[in-house]
Structure formats: structure tokens, C-alpha cells
N, C-alpha and C positions, 0 to 999 in steps of 0.2 A: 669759335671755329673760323670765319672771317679772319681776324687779326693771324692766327696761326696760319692760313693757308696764302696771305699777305707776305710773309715772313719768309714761308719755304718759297715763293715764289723769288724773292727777292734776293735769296741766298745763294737758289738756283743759277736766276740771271748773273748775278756776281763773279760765281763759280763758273759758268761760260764763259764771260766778257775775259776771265785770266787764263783760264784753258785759251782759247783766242789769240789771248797775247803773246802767249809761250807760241802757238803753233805759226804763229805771223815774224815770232825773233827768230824760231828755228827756218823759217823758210829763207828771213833775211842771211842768216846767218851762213846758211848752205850754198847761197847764192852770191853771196858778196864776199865774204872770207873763205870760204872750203872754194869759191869757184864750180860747184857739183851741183847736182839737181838735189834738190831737197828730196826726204824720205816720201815715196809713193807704192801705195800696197801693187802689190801683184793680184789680180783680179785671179778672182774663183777659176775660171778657164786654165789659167795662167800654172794656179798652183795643182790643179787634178793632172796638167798636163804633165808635166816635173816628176811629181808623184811618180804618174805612171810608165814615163819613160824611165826611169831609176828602177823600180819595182821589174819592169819589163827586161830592160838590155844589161841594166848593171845590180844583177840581185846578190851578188858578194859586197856591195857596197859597207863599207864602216864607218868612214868619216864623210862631212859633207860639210863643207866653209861656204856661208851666206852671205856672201860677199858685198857691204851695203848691205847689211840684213834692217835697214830702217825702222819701224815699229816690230816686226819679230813674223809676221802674218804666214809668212812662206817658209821661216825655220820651221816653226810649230806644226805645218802642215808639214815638211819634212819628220818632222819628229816623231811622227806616228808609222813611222818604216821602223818595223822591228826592228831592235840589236841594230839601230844607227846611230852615232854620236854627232850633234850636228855646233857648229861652230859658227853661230852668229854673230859677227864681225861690223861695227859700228864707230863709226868715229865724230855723231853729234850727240852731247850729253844728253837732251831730252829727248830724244829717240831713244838711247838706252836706256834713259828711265822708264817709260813708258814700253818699251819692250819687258823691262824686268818685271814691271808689275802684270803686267798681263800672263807674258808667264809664270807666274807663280798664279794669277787668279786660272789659268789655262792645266795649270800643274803640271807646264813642259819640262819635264826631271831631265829630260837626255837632250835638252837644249844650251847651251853654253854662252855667255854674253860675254862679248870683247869690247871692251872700248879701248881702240884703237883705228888707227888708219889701215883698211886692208891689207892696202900696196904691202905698207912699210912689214905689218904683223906678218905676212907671209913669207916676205925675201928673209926676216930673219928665223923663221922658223927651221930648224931640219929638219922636219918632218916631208913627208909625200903623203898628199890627201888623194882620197879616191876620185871625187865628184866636188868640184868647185861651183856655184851658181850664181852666176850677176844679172840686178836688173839695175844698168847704172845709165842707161843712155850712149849716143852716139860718139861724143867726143872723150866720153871715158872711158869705153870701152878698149882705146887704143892701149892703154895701161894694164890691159891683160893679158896682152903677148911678153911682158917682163914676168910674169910668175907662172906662165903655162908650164914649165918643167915642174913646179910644184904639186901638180894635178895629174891623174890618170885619164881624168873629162873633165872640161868647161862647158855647162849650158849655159846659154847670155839669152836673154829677153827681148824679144825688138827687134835688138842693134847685132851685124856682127863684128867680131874683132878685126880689125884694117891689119891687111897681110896674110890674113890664115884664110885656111879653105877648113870650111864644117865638112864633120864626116855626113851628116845629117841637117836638112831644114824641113821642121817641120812647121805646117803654117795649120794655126788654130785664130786664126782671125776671124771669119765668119760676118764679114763687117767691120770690126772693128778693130782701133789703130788708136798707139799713144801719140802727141804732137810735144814734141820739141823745141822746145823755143829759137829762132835764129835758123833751124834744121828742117823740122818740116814733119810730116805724120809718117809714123812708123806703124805697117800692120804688126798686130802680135805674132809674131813667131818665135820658134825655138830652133836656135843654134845649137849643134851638136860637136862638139871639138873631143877626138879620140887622138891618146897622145899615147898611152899602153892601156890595153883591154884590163878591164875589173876582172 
């Protein structure tokens, strides 16, 4: 029993120390090639708030693009809005790994996994989506005033888009605030961008 429970520990640690490593390249990786913040969940507050503002102002909603949808945490929680197709949009492979698995252990069916670079996936799409959502940070945000014709609404996280005026800010901070590297702390709130009503 010893030796066995020796084994599993050892397998364990193993299996961390390379979980670890992958999440330590993905971070490099987001930060020194892609130039972007590496993939960071949207906290619990974060996503009930989305949720409910969607469910709330925009209940004809159908499509919904995650823009940066990082491990998957806030498509999923999207996902559970009846008769909505949500479009999780990814452009670091282990993030989409790790989003895919989860969803399928999640059994997000009306979840959709893109790998690809948002920006790009969007300009070339013809589509008009209903509800766009980004949580990407302050200096990336700027890169959402090129696909807003794409969208019926942007909600953005944090940051707002530089240029535009929200139809809506609503602040669910309660204390707390993401920080920035270079930038500085950001209370959570939620930008509201209405471009034609749902």
C-alpha cells in the first residue's frame, strides 16, 4: 500500500510539474509572440453579470462570439442561455485544448471552438453577430472599434473600447479590480456598446 500510494504521489507531482510547464509556455508565449495578456478566467461576478445583462436587455439574442474566449469559462456559462450558439474564438493552441476538453467534460453542445485570431476570424466573416464579449485588456481593446460593425452589442470587461462611448457602464466591482501590467488596476465593470438593438 506504501509503495502504491509512493507511485500515485509521484505521478501526481510529475503530472503538475508538466501541467506547470505548458501553462508557464502558454503565458510566455501570449506575452512575447501574440504580444496579449495571456488567457485569465472571468470571475464568477464577471460571468452571472453577462449572463444577466443578455438574458435581461437582449433576450432575442442567437449568436454570441467570446472573443479571447481563453480556457472556455464564460463561453460555457454563456452557453447555458437557451437557443444560443456561442462562438468561442481562440488563437493559443493550449488554451483551445484545454477549453475543448473541458467542454466536452462540461458537455457544452452549443459551444463552438475557433482557433483562430479573433480580429482576423471576424473581419472575414459575413456574418452579423448579435452579442460580441471581450475580456482582453486595455491596450487591446483598441482593436474592437475595427469589428464593431460586426456586432449588434460589445460587452468588454474592465477596459473600455478607446473612441466609443458605452450605451451602458455598469460597475460590479465591490472592491475588486484586475491589474495590468505597465497600465495599472482596472475596477471590474461592464461596458455596454449598442450599435442596432437585438
Amino acid at each position: 500500500m506504501a509503495i502504491f500510494l509512493l507511485w500515485f504521489i509521484i505521478i501526481f507531482a510529475a503530472a503538475f510539474e508538466i501541467l506547470l510547464l505548458f501553462v508557464l509556455g502558454e503565458y510566455i508565449y501570449a506575452t512575447t509572440v501574440r504580444h496579449q495578456y495571456p488567457a485569465v478566467s472571468a470571475c464568477v461576478e464577471h460571468r452571472r453579470a453577462i449572463v444577466d445583462e443578455i438574458i435581461k436587455h437582449y433576450p432575442n439574442t442567437k449568436t454570441i462570439v467570446d472573443i479571447g474566449a481563453g480556457h472556455g469559462r464564460l463561453a460555457r456559462a454563456m452557453g447555458r442561455i437557451s437557443n444560443v450558439h456561442i462562438i468561442a474564438v481562440e488563437n493559443i493552441g493550449f488554451s483551445v485544448f484545454v477549453m475543448r476538453v473541458l467542454n466536452h467534460i462540461f458537455d457544452a453542445q452549443n459551444v463552438q471552438v475557433v482557433y483562430a485570431d479573433a480580429f482576423e476570424y471576424i473581419k472575414k466573416s459575413p456574418r452579423k453577430y448579435d452579442v460580441g464579449v471581450a475580456y482582453l485588456g486595455p491596450a487591446m481593446n483598441a482593436r474592437l472599434g475595427d469589428i464593431a460593425n460586426n456586432f449588434r452589442v460589445i460587452i468588454t470587461l474592465d477596459a473600455e473600447i478607446p473612441g466609443m462611448r458605452a450605451t451602458r457602464i455598469i460597475d460590479i466591482s465591490d472592491g475588486k479590480y484586475t491589474y495590468y501590467p505597465h497600465v495599472g488596476k482596472y475596477p471590474h465593470r461592464l461596458f455596454i456598446y449598442e450599435f442596432n438593438k437585438i
